[in-house]
Structures are given as C-alpha cells and as structure tokens.
N, C-alpha and C positions, 0 to 999 in steps of 0.2 A: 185778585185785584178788584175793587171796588167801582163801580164807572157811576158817573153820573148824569143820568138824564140823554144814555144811551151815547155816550159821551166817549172814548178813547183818549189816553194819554195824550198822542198827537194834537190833543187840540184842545189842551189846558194855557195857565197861563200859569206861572211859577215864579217868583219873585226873592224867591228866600223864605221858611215858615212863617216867623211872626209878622215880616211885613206882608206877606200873603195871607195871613190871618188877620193882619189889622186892616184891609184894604175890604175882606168879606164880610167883617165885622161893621164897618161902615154900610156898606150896600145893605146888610141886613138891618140896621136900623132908620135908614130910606126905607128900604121895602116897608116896612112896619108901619112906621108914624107919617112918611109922605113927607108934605112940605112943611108941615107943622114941625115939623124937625128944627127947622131954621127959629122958632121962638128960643132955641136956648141959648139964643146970641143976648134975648131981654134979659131971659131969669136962668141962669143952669138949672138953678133949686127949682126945677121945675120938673111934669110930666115928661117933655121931649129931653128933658138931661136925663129920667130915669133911665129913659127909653135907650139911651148913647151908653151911657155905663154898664148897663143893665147888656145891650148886646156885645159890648166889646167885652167884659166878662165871657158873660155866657158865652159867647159865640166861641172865645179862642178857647175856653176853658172845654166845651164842648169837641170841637173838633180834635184838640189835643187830648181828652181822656183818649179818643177813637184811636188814635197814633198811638199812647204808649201801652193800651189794650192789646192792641196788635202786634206790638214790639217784644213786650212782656211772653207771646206765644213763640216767638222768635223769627217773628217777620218783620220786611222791612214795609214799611209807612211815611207818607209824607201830606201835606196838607196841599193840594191844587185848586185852581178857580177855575172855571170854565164857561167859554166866551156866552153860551148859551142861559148858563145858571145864571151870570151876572146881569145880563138882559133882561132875564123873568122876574129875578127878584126888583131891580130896579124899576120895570116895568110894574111891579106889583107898587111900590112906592109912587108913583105918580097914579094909577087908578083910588090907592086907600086914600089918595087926596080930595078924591069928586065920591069919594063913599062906599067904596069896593068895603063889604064887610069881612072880609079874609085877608089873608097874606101870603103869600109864596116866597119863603125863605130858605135861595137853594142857591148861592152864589158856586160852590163847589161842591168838592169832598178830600176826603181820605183815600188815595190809592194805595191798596196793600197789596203785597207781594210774595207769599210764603214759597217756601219749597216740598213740591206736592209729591215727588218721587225719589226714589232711590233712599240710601242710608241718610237719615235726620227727615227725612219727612214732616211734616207737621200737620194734626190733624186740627185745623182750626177752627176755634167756637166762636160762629158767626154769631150768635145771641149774646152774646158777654160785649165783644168787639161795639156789638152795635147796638147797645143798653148805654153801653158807658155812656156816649152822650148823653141823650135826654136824661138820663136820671143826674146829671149835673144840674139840668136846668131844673128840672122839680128841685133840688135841692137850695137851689139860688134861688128861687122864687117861693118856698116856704121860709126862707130866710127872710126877707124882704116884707111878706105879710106878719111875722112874727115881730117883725123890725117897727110894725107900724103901729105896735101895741104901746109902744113907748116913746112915741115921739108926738108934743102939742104944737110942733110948728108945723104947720100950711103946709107952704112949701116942701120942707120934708114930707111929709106926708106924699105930698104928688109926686115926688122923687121916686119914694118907695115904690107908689103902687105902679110909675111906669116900670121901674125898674122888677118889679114882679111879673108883670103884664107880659114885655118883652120874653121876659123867660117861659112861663107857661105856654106863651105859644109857641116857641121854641121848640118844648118835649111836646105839645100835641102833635104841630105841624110834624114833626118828625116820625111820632108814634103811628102816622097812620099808615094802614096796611096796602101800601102802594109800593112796588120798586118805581126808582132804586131806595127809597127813603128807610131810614135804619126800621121803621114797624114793621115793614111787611120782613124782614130777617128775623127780628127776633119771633112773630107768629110761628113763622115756620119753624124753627129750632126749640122756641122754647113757648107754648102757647099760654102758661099760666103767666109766667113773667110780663110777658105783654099785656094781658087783662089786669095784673096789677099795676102797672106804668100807664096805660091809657087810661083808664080810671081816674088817677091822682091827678094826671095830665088833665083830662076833661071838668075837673072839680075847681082847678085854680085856674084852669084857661078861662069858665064859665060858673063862676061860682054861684049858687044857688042864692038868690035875691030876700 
C-alpha cells in the first residue's frame, strides 16, 4: 500500500474516486497559481483557466494511470486525500501568492493493496505503478506547448502555456527523489527511467530561455 506523507489509511479522507479526484484536483490548482486563480472569473481564456484545466486533467488523469497501473498487476487501488496533503498543498497556494517560488502538490495518493503471500502472490513493479503518473503529465504538457505552435490568439496562448506549466510541475514535483513521492520509487527500481523522466520534467518545468 502506498501512504502518503507518512500518512495511514485511517486518516484519509474518501468521498467516492472522481469526486475525490475532482476535490484534489482543485486544491492542486490553488497550491499552484494562489489567488491569482480567482482572475478566471474575468477571462477563462486565460493563464489561471490553463492552470484549472490543465490540473483537473492532469491531476485525475495522473492519479488514475497510478490506480489502473496497479489494478492491471492485480492489485486493488483507490484514490484517497489526506487531511495533512490537503493543508500543505493549499498552504503551498496561499504562500505562491506573496512569491513562494515552488509548489507542493500532494493533496493525496493512491493506496494499493496486492497479495504479497501465498498462491497468486504478486510481485509488484513499483517503477511502472509509479512512472505512470508523471509521464501523463510530460505528455499533457508537451501537448500544450505543441498546441501553442498553432494558435495567434492571446488568450489561447496563455491558456496553453498555464495549462502546460501546471503539468510540468506536476511530473517534476513528483519525479523528485524524496518518499513518498512516485521519484524516489522509480530511482530505486528502475534508475535509467527516472533520469529519463526527470530530465523531460526539468526541461518543460524550466525551459532553457
């Protein structure tokens, strides 16, 4: 089972998947953009509308590859919040507003559940389980800069680039090699994979000027 941020079952918060996914999916686009968030009441077509789109994508699309990664090995998976994650990241949304240059995007996780003994045992590849996210979000966010090759409206444009933005930080933040965060899993299991993922992460999180 996955825990987060030293975190137990016991003291999740669980609402049903997508509405539990759509409630983290908020938080994370607080944590990110702050209060600037609230300008997509002026313009959607704007930065903090990428930003919305961009994490409510990413976000459920991310936590749900990790669920059917895990499922597909023949374990059970569900998406949880946790009272602690929700605080940090939200807390991380009210500092990005006074200039916090980072983000802490950890509203939850994935708790998975295999059966480790007896007949059907499962030997599970924690690097696969836990690639699957971030490499949603690299791929959502090379989507989005690719997106912006083609678009002469403003607006769209700042659309795209939040809604890329959100994503790249999505797979760095994730990719780094800290528990519980999926980096420091995939380092250990599989070290090349994660030099290729952090890499891509680090190039669209901070693209060379």
């Amino acid at each position: 089972m996955r825990r987060g941020w030293g975190l137990t079952e016991s003291r999740t918060i669980y609402f049903g998947h997508w509405q539990t996914l759509f409630i983290g999916s908020l938080a994370v686009a607080f944590g990110f953009a702050g209060v600037t968030l609230l300008n997509i009441l002026r313009n959607p077509l704007g930065f903090p509308g990428g930003v919305l789109a961009g994490a409510v994508l990413g976000f459920v699309l991310h936590e749900t590859a990790h669920r059917e990664a895990a499922r597909r090995q023949g374990c059970i998976a569900g998406f949880v919040l946790t009272p602690t994650g929700m605080l940090i990241t939200l807390l991380s949304g009210v500092l990005r507003s006074i200039g916090l240059p980072f983000a802490i995007l950890a509203p939850g996780y994935v708790a998975i559940i295999c059966q480790a003994w007896g007949w059907g045992a499962i030997n599970r590849r924690d690097d696969i389980i836990a690639a699957s996210g971030p490499a949603v979000n690299i791929l959502l966010a090379i989507a989005a800069i690719l997106a912006t090759r083609f678009t002469t409206s403003l607006p769209l444009l700042w659309f795209l680039n939040g809604f890329a933005s959100i994503n790249a930080w999505l797979a760095f933040f994730n990719l780094l090699p800290l528990e519980p965060l999926d980096g420091a899993k995939i380092m250990r299991n599989n070290i090349i994979l994660w030099i290729v993922m952090i890499i891509a992460s680090i190039l669209l999180a901070f693209p060379p000027t």
